[in-house]
Every structure is written in C-alpha cells, then in structure tokens.
C-alpha positions in Angstrom: 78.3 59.5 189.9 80.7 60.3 186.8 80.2 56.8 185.8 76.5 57.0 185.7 76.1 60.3 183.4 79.0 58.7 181.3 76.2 55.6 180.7 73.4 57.7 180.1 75.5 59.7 177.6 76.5 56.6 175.9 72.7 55.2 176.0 71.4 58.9 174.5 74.0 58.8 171.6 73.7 55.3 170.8 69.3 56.3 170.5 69.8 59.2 168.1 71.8 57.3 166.1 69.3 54.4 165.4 67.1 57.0 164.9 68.9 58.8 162.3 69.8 55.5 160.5 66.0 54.4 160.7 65.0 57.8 159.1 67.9 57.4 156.1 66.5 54.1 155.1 62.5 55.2 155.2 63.8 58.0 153.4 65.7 55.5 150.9 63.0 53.1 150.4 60.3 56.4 149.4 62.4 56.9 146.4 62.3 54.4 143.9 64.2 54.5 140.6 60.5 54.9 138.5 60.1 58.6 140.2 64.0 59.6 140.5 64.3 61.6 136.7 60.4 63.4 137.8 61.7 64.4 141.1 64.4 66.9 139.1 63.4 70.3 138.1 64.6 71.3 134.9 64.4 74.2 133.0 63.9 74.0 129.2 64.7 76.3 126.7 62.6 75.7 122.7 64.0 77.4 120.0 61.9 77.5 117.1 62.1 79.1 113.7 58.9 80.1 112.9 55.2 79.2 113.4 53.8 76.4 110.8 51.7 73.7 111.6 54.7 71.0 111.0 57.2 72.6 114.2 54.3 73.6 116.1 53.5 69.6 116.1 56.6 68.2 116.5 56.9 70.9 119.9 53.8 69.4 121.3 54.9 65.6 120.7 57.9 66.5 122.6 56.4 68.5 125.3 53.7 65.4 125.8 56.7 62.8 125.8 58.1 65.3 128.9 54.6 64.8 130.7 53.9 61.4 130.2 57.6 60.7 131.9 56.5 63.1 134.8 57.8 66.3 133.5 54.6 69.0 133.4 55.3 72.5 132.5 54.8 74.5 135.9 55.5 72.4 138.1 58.8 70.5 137.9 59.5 71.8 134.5 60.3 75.4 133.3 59.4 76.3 129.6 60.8 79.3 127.8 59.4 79.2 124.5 60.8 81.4 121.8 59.7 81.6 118.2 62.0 84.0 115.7 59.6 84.4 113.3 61.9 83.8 110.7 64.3 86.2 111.8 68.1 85.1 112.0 68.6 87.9 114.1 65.9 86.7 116.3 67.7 83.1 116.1 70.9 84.5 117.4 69.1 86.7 120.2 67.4 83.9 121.6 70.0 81.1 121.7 71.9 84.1 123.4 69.2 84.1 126.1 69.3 80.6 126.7 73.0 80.4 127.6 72.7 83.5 130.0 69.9 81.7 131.6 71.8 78.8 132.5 68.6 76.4 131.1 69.6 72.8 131.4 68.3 72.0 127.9 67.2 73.1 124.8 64.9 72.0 122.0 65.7 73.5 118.7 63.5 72.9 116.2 64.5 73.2 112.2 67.7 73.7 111.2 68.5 77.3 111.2 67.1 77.0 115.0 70.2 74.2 115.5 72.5 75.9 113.7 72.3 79.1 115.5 71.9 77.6 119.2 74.8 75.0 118.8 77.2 78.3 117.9 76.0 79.3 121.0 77.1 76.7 123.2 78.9 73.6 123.7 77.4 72.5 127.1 73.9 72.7 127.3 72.3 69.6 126.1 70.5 70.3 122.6 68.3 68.2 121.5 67.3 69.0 117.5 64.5 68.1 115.6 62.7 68.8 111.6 66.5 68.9 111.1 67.0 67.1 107.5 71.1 66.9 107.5 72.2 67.2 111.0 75.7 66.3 109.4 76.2 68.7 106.5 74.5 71.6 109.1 77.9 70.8 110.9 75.7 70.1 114.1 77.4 66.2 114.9 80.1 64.4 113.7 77.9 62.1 112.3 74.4 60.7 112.7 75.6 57.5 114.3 77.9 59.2 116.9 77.2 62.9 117.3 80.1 63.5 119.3 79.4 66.4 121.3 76.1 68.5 122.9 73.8 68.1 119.7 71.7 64.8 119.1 68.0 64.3 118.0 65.6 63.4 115.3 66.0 64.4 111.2 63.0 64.8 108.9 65.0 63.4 105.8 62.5 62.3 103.4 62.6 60.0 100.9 62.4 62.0 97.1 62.0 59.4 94.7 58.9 57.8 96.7 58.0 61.0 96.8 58.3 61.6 93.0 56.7 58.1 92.1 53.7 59.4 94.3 53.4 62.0 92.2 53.8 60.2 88.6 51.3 57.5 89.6 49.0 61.0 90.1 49.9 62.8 87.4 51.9 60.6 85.1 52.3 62.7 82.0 54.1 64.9 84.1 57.5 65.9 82.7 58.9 69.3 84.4 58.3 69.7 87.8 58.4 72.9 89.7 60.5 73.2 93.2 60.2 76.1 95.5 62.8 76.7 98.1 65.0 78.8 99.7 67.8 78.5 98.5 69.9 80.1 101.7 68.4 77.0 104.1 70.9 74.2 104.3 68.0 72.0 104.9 66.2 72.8 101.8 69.4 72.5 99.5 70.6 69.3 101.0 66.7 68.2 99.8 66.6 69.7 96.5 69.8 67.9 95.5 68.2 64.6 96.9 65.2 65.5 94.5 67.4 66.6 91.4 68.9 63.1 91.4 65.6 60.7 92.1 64.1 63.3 88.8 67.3 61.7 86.8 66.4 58.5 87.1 62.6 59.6 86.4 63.2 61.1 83.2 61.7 64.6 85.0 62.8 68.1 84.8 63.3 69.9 87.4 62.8 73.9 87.3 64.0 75.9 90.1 62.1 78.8 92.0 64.3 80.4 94.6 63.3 82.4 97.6 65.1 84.5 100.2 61.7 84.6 103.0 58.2 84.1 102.9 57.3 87.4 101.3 58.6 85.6 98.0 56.4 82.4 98.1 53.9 84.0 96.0 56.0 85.4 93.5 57.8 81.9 92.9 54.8 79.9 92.4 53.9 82.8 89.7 56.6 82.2 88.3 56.0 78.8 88.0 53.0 78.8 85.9 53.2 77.6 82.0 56.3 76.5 82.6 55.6 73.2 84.5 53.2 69.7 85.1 53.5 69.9 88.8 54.9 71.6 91.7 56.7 70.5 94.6 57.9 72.0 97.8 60.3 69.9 100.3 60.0 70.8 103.6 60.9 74.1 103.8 60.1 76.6 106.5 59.4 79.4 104.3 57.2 77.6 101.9 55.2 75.9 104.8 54.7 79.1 106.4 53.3 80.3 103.4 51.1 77.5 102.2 47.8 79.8 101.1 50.0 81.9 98.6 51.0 78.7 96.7 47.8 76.8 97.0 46.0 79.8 95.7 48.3 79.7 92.4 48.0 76.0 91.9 44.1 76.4 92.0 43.7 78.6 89.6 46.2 77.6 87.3 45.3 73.8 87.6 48.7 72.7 89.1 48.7 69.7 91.0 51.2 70.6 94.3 53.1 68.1 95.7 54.9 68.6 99.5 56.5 66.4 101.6 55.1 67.1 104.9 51.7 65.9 106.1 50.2 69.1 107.9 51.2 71.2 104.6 48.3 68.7 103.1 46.2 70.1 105.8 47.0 73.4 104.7 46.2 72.7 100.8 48.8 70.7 99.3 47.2 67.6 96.9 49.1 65.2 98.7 52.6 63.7 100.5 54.8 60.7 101.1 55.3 62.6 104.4 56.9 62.9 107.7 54.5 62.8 110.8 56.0 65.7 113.2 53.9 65.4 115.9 55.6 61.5 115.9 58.8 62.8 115.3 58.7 65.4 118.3 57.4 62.8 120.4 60.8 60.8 119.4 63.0 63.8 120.3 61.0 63.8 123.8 62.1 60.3 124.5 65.8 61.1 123.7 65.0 64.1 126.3 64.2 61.7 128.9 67.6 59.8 128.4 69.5 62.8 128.4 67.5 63.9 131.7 68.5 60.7 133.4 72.2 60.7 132.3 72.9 59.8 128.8 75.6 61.4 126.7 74.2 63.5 123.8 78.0 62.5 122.5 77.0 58.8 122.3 73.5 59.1 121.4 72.6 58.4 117.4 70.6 60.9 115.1 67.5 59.0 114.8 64.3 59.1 112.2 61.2 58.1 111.6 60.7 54.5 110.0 58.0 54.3 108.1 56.4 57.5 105.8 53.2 57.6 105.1 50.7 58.7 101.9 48.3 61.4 102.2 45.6 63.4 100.2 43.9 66.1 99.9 40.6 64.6 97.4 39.3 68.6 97.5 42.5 69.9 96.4 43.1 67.5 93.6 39.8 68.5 92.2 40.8 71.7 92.6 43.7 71.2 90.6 41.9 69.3 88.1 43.1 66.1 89.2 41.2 62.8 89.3 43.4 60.9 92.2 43.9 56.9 91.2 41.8 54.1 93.6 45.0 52.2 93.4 46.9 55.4 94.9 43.5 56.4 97.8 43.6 52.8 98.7 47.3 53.0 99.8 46.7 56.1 101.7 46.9 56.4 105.6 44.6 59.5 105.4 42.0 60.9 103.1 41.1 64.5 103.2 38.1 65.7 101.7 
C-alpha cells in the first residue's frame, strides 16, 4: 500500500512540473525583444525653461520619438511637465521635485533647465536638449564622452553662415546689432562664436544686454540708428519675446536676423537655423537607448547635421528689404 501512494506521489510531482516548465516557455516565447523596452513603465520628468515656440517643439519631437517606440503618456509612461517661466527659482524648485519623486528620467530642455537639474542629481538619467555648450555649462566631460548622468542633443549653430546669410541680404551692412542675455551661458558661448565670424567679415558688432524678457524691448530701442541689422542667437529671453523686437525692426526698417527657425515664424526676416522639433526628436531616440540600457556616461553629445535657410518674404518687406532670387531659391521654406 505505502509503495503505491509513494508512485502516485512521484507521478503527481513529476505532472506539475511539466506543467510549470510548459507555462515558463509559453510565457518566454510571448515576449519578444521588439516589445521588452514598451512593456516598462517609466516615469518622466521635463524640465523646461520657459514657453517659446523653439522648446515647446523640440518637447513634442521627443515625446513623439517615446510613442512611436511604444511609450504613450498615460499608459506606460508618466509625464510631469514643468515650465519655470523663466524663473531660476522655479528651475531649482522643480529639479528638486524630480529627485524627491524618484522619476527614472528627465528631459531638460535649454541650458539653464540642465544646469539646474544636473546640480540636482547625479543618478537620474538626464537627457538635455536646445543646450548650445553642454561642455562649458559643466554638464559632461566632453561632447564625445559625457562621462556621467547628462547626455543629449546641442543647438550650436553655425555664426559665420549665419552672418554670410545676412550679407548676401543686406550687403552694405556694416554694424550689426546682438541682443542677449548676457547672464545665459548659452547665449555668451554664442555671441563670442558671432564676435569672431564678424572679424573675418569686416562687421561690427554692438552689444545690447538683457537680464529677462521685460528688457527685450528696451534693447532693440536701443538699438535703433546705431546699426544695419540686428541679430539675436538663440536666446530664451529674446525668443520669448519675439513681438517686442519685431515691432522695433518694422518701424525702424531693421532687417532681424535669428538663428532659430520658429523665431521666423514669429517675425524674424530670416535664419540659417536649427529645426527643434528634429532636434527633440533626436534626444527621444537617445531616450530609447538609455531606456533599454545604455550608459548616459558613454553616450556622445549629438547635433543636427545639416541647417537649413528660411524667410519670412512679409517681414523683409516690412523691413524694407527686397530678399535676392539667388538667396529664396536656396531656401527650405518661404513664408509669406
């Protein structure tokens, strides 16, 4: 009798075995490698300076990258979305947040954004972009090997094409205005670029300072009978702004110059500019490696490859411009 429950014992654990191993594999063979990364939930803090057409862009390329690679806000991906409004303060307050809330990565977008949530932590994954100088910020090492929790995309543009852009428009132009803040590493590490390509140019460049956004108007006063041209990098104060210094340039018959396409779209005569929604969408891809295991440490600084020409035709009028064929021929878009 013993020996025959001692078989059916053996028969009953040797059945619930098989049938745990069979469910392991059906389980293994329902997860391919394609839906592994979009099975994780993550939660993702964005960090962004201030509302402008330019970092609102490059937020939605990223946030489309996440979706196209599985990643949908509300389902298996958490969004807290925090813009300072210009505000250091703010800046510091929210990267604060971020690190109390555990988040499992963060998007900073602009340079003061970086700056303040990389002094916040040195865990969470951050993943910068419209960051011009990631290395003189102090955010990596260097471009090619970060070497820590910071990586992403710059929006370093290239002055002298954009200077030649605006001598083939306005090529008796001798003393260009540059409005800036002069307080944004960003913006300085660009000016200096732009003070060098205006040596070689034979241009003079003529420096209006700002603090914030309040002062944009006052600047581009300032500006007026003093200069050919004026130019604004790709600063967050000026592109938040854009209507104070387009309405100075109109009426004065300034042509303006920027380096970012949306500030076009917001009145500018024209750019040899960065794309942001392309550059966001960048960043997103570098999200998706980090997601599935990359080391921010190891990953390069990465940027755009080609720039492209656009122009505002109304503005220039505006401005009392006549743009060149040769220059609306080159262009990759045409405003009217």
């Amino acid at each position: 009798m013993k020996k025959i429950i001692w078989i059916i014992s053996l028969i009953m654990i040797f059945s619930l075995t098989a049938a745990g191993c069979g469910n392991n594999n059906e389980q293994s063979q329902g997860t391919g490698n394609e839906k592994e990364s979009a099975d994780k939930n993550i939660k993702l803090g964005i960090i962004q300076i201030s509302e402008h057409a330019a970092l609102d862009a490059s937020r939605k390329g990223f946030l489309d990258v996440l979706a196209e690679n599985g990643y949908k806000d509300g389902e298996n991906l958490t969004v807290d979305y925090h813009n300072a409004q210009g505000d250091q303060s703010n800046l510091q307050t929210i990267a604060n947040k971020f690190v109390a809330d555990r988040v499992d990565m963060v998007l900073a977008i602009a340079t003061p954004s970086a700056i303040a949530m990389a002094g916040a932590t040195e865990d969470i994954p951050i993943l910068i972009t419209a960051v011009t100088d990631p290395v003189t910020a102090k955010l990596v090492d260097s471009n090619e090997k970060p070497g820590g929790n910071v990586t992403g995309t710059t929006d370093l543009a290239p002055a002298k094409d954009q200077f030649e852009l605006l001598k083939k428009i306005v090529p008796d132009a001798k003393k260009i205005g540059v409005i800036y803040n002069s307080s944004e590493v960003n913006s300085q590490v660009q000016v200096e670029m732009v003070k060098e390509a205006a040596k070689d140019m034979d241009l003079e460049i003529v420096e209006a300072t700002i603090s914030n956004s309040a002062e944009v108007m006052q600047a581009a006063q300032s500006l007026v009978g003093k200069v050919d041209a004026i130019y604004a990098p790709s600063d967050n104060n000026v592109a938040s702004s854009m209507p104070s210094v387009v309405s100075v340039a109109e009426k004065n018959q300034i042509p303006f110059f920027v380096s970012v396409e949306d500030m076009v779209d917001d009145g500018a005569l024209g750019a040899m500019g960065i794309d942001y929604y392309e550059l966001g969408r960048m960043t997103g891809a570098m999200a998706i490696k980090v997601i599935n295991g990359e080391n921010t440490a190891e990953m390069p600084i990465e940027g755009l490859p080609d720039f492209k020409i656009i122009i505002n035709k109304g503005a220039a009028e505006r401005m009392g411009v006549t743009v060149p064929q040769e220059v609306l021929n080159q262009a990759e878009r045409i405003i009217d």
